[in-house]
C-alpha positions, 0 to 999 in steps of 0.5 A: 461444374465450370472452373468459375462456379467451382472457384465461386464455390471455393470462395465462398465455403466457409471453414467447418466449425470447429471447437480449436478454431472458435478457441482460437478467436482473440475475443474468445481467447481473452474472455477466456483468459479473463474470467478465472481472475474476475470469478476468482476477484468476485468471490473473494474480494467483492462477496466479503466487500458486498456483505460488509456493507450489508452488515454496516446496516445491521444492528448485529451483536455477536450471536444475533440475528441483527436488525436493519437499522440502516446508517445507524451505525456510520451516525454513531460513528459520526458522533464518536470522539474517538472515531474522529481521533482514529480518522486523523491519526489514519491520516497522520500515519499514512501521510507522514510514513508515504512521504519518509519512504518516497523520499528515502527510498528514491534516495536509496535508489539514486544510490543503488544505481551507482556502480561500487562494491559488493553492490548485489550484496548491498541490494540483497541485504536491503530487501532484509526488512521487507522479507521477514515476517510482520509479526516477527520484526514487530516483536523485535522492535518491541524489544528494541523500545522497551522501556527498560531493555530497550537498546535505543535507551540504552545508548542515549544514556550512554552517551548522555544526550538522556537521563535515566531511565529514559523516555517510554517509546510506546507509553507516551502518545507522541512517541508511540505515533512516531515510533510506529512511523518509524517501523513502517519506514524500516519495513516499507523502505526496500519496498520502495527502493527497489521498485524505483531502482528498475525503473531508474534502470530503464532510463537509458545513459543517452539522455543523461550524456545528452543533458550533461552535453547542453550543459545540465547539472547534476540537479537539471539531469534528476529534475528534468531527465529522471523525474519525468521518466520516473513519475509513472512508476512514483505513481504505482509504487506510492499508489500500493504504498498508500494503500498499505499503510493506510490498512495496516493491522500488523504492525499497528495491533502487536506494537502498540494495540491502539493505545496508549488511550487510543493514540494509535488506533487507525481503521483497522485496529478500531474495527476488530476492536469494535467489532471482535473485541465489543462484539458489535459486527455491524458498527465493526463493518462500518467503520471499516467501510468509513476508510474506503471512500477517503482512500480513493479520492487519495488514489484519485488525487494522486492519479490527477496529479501524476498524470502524463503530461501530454502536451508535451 
């Protein structure tokens, strides 16, 4: 063979196929990657989703077979009262707690990023709500609006702004609503905080010495400077935030269990009612199912509205 064919023959051999090298391919490499999450996804997120809709078509009382009765159980939702109160105190719940814990947890951002003293203790202690247990804070914050132990009463006769023996924090419905408001902010706050505290860290000290030098205030560097900067990961953290609250069961069903007179049922707290305690697991799924179609056109209003700005 000449010394061109066999360069010929060189260049157009291909490489023996191999299992290392097919791996190796970044098309194989990520589908690899990929698949356990999307099975792992698959099988506990989308067969429980998947079912539930199945089930909101059933008319299945507990130790039934059940029945297709098709969107019978969303028309009784529909025409229950109660089902209409528990929509607006889910969406009350969620809007009221999301803007206290934006707004509180930005400032306590702002704050934190400041250089003092003892200022990783400070950071550390703030994560205290978030850490403990659910259950466990909830019971704490029985204790503490108790109408007759509680501390917050307590204190408010103390110094006279009340009369003995003091409001009912979880008997009256206003109250209740707020007070479960209350918790929720407590507990979600350092959650907050400290998401937007590493994106404030990300900012770099340049733009702020730049915007002080063309003569902005302290109110022009945080409009203009921080909350550009800071808008993507406002989305992500309110995105979770919403999501959260809005699907609450803890805190809601150990304070309060729904009540007073259902002041403080939300989705989830009616469905296991519904569903666990009346024993109708069709119309439990469904209206479990009624809060998914809200909650994405809230995370896609939000989307919308806290898009990059991209003519800039």
């Amino acid at each position: 063979m000449t010394a061109p064919s066999l360069a010929s023959a060189l260049v157009h051999r291909r490489p023996a196929f191999t299992l290392g090298r097919w791996l190796e391919q970044p098309s194989v490499f990520s589908w690899l990657m990929v698949t356990p999450p999307v099975l792992f996804l698959a099988a506990l997120v989308g067969y429980p989703f998947f079912y539930g809709i199945w089930l909101s078509l059933l008319d299945r009382p507990v130790a039934s077979e059940g029945t297709f009765i098709g969107l019978g159980n969303y028309a009784q939702a529909w025409h229950d009262p109660v089902f209409w109160q528990v929509v607006i105190n889910t969406f009350v719940y969620t809007a009221v707690a999301t803007l206290l814990k934006m707004f509180g947890g930005l400032g306590l951002a702002l704050v934190m990023n400041q250089d003092f003293r003892f200022k990783n203790l400070t950071r550390a202690l703030l994560l205290l709500p978030f850490i403990v247990p659910t259950v466990l804070s909830t019971i704490a914050w029985q204790w503490i609006l108790d109408p007759a132990f509680s501390i917050v009463n307590w204190t408010l006769i103390a110094t006279g702004l009340i009369h003995p023996p003091g409001p009912s924090w979880l008997g009256n419905p206003h109250l209740a609503m707020g007070s479960l408001i209350v918790v929720n902010v407590w507990r979600g706050l350092p959650f907050y905080a400290i998401t937007l505290l590493a994106g404030l860290q990300t900012i770099s000290p340049e733009l702020y010495e730049a915007a002080t030098i063309d003569g902005a205030s302290a109110w022009g560097r945080f409009r203009y400077v921080t909350l550009p900067l800071m808008k993507p990961v406002i989305f992500i953290v309110t995105m979770f935030s919403v999501i959260f609250t809005f699907a609450d069961f803890q805190l809601i069903y150990v304070l309060t269990h729904g009540g007073p007179a259902s002041a403080t049922q939300v989705f989830a707290t009616y469905a296991f009612d519904i569903a666990m305690g009346g024993g109708q697991l069709g119309q439990g799924a469904a209206i479990a199912l009624t809060m998914v179609p809200p909650l994405a056109l809230l995370i896609l209003a939000m989307a919308i509205y806290l898009r990059p700005d991209k003519t800039t």
